[in-house]
VEXSE-996064 format. One line per 2 residues: number of its first residue (from 1); their letters; for each residue y, x, z of N, C-alpha, C, O. Coordinates in Angstrom, 2 decimals. Each point is the difference from the previous one (the first is absolute). Example, Ala and Ser with C-alpha at 12.3 -4.5 7.8 and 13.67 -1.06 7.14 Angstrom:
VEXSE-996064
1) as) -5.69,13.19,7.80,1.19,-0.89,0.00,1.20,0.90,0.00,-0.02,1.04,0.66 | 1.07,-1.39,-1.38,1.19,0.82,0.06,1.09,-0.77,0.73,1.11,0.51,0.17
This chain:
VEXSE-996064
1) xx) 0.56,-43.50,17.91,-1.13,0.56,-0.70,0.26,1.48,-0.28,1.07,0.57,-0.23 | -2.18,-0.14,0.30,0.18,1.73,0.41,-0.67,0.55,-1.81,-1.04,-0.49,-0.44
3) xx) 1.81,1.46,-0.31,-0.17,0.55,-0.78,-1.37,1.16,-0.24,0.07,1.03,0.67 | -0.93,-1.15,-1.33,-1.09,0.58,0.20,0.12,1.57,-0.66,0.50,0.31,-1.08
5) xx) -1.04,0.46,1.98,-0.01,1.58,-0.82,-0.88,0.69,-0.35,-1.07,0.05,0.62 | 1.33,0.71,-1.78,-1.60,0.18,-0.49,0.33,1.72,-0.30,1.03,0.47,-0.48
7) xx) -2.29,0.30,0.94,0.25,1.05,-0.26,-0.29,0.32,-1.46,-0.76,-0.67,-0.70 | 1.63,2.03,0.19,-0.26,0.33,-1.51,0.98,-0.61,-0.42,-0.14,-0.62,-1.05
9) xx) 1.36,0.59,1.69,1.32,-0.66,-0.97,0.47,0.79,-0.94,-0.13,1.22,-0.07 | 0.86,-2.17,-0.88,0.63,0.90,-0.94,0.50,1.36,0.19,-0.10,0.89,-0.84
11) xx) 0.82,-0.74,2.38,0.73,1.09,-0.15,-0.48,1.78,0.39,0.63,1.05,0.09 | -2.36,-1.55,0.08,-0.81,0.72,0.40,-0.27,1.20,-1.17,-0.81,-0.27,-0.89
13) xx) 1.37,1.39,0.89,0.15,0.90,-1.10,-1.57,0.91,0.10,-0.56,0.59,0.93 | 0.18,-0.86,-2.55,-1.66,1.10,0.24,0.72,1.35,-0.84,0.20,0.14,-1.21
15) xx) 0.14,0.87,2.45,0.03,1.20,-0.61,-0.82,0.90,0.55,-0.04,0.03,1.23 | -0.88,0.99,-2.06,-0.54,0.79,0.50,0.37,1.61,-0.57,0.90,0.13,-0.83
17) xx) -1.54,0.87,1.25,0.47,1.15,0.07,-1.34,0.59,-0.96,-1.10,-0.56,-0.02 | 1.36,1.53,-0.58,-1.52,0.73,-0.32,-1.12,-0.09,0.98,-0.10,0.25,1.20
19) xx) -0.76,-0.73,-2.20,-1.32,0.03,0.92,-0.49,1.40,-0.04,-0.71,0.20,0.98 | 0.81,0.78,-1.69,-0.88,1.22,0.35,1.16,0.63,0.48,0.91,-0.75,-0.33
21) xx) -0.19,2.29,1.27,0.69,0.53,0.01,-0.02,0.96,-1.07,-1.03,0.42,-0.51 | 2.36,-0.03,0.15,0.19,1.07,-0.88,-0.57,1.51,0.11,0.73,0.80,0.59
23) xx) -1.85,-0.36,-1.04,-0.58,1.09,0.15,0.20,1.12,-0.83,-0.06,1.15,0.43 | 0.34,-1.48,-1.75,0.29,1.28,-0.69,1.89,-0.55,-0.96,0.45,-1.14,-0.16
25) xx) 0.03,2.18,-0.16,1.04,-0.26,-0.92,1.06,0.35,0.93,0.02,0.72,1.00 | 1.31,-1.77,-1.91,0.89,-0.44,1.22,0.73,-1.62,-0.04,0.15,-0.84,-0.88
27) xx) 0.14,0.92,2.10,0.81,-1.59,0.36,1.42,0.51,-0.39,0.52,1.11,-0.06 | -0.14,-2.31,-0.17,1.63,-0.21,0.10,0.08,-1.45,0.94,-0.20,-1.21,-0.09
29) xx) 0.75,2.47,1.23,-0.13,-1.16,1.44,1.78,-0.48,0.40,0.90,0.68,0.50 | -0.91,-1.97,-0.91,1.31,-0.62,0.13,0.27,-0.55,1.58,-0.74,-0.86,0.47
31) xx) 1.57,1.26,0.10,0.19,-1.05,1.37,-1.23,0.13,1.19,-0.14,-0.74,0.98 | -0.59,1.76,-1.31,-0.93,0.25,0.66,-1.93,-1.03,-0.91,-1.01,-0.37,0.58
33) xx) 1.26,0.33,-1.61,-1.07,-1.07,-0.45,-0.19,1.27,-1.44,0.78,0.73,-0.60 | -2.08,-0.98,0.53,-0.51,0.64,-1.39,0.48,-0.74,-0.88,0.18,-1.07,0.58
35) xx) 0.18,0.96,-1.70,0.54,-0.89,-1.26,-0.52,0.15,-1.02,-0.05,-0.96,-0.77 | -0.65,2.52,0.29,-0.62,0.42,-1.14,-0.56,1.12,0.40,0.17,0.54,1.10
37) xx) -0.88,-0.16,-2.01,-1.18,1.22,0.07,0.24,0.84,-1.35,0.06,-0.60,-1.07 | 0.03,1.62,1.13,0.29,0.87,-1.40,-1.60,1.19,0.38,-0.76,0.04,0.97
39) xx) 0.83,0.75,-2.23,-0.98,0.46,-0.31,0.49,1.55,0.44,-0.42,0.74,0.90 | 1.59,-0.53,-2.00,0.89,1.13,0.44,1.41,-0.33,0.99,0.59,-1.06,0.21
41) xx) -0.33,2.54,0.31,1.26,-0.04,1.04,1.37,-0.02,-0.85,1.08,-0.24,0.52 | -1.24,0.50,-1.75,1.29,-0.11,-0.96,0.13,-1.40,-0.38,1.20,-0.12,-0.27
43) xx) -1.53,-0.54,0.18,0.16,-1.37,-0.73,0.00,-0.54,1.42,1.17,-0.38,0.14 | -1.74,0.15,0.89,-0.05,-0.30,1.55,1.83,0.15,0.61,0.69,-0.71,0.72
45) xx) -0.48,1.85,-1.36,1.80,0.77,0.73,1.02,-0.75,-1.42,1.18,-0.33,0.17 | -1.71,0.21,-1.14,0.80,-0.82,-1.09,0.27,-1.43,0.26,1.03,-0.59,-0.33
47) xx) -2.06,0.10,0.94,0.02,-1.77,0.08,1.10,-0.32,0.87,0.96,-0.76,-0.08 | -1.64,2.00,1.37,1.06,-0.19,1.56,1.20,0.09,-0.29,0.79,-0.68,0.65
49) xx) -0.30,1.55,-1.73,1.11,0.20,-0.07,1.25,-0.86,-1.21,1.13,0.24,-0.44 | -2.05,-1.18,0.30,0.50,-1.33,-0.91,0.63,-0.52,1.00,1.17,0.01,0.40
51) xx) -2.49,-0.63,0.02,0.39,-0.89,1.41,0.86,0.58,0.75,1.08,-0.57,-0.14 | -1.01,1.56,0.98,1.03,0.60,0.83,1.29,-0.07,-0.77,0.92,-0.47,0.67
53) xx) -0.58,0.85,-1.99,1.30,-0.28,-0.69,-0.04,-1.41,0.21,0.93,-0.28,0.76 | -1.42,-0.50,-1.00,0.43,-1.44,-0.44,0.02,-0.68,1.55,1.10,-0.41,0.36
55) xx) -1.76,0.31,0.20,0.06,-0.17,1.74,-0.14,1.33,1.07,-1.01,0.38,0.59 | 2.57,0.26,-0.53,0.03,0.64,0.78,-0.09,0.37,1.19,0.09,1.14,0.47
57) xx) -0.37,-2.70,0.32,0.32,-0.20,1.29,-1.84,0.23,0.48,-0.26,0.59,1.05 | -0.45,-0.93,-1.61,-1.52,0.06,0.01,-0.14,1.52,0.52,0.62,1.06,-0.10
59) xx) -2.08,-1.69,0.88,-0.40,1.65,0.48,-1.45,0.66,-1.18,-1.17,-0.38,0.14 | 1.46,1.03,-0.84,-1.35,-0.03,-1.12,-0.20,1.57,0.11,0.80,0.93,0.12
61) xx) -2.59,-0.99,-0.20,-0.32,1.42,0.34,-1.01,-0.07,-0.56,-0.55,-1.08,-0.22 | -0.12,2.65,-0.26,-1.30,0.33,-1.11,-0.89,0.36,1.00,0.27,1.07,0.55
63) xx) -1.46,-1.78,-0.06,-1.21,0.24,0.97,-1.19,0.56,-0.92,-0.53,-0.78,-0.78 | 0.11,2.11,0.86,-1.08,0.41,-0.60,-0.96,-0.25,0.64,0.18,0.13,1.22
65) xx) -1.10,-0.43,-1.49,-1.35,-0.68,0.40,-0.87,0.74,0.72,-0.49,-0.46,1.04 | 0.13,2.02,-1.64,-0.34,1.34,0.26,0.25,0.39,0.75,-0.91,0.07,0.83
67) xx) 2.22,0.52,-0.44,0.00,0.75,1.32,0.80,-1.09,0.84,0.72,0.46,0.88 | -0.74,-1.60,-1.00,0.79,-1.36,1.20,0.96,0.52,0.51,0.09,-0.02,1.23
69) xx) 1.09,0.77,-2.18,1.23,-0.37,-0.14,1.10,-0.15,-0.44,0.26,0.79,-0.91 | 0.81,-1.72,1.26,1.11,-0.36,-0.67,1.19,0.94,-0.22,0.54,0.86,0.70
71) xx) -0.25,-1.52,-2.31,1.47,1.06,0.43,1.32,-1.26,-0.47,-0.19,-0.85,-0.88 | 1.57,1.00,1.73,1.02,-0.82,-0.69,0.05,-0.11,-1.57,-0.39,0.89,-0.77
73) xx) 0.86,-1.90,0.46,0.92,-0.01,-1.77,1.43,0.09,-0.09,0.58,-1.07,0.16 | -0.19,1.60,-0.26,1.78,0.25,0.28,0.68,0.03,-1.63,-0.61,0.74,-0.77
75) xx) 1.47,-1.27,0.35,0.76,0.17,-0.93,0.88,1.04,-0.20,0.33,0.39,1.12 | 0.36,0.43,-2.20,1.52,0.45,0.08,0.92,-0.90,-0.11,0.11,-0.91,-0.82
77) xx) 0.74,1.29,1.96,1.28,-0.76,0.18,1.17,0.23,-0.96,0.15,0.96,-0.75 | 0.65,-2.03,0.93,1.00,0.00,-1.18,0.93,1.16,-0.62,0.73,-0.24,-0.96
């Protein structure tokens, strides 16, 4: 007797991405994925740079919305 399969299994993950794109402000784009939206570029370069201390290995960068483009988040080193 043959085991029946049904689509929509448990392991079927619903993730989605922003539905509108980011048009004004800025992202704090982790790993290549938007993660948050800030209003200002100071608090936008503050967040990144939590995260970048605390997971250094991550690629995290401030995407302004305005002129569509990114810049790295880099820490000071020890």
């Amino acid at each position: 007797m043959r085991a029946k399969r049904t689509e929509g299994t448990a392991s079927t993950r619903a993730t989605k991405a922003s539905v509108e794109p980011l048009r004004t402000g800025y992202g704090l784009v982790v790993d290549g994925h938007i993660k948050a939206s800030f209003k200002a570029r100071d608090t936008a370069l503050e967040a990144g740079k939590k995260l970048k201390g605390r997971f250094p290995h991550l690629q995290v960068k401030i995407y302004d919305a305005e002129t569509k483009l990114s810049e790295d988040v880099e820490i000071a080193g020890p």
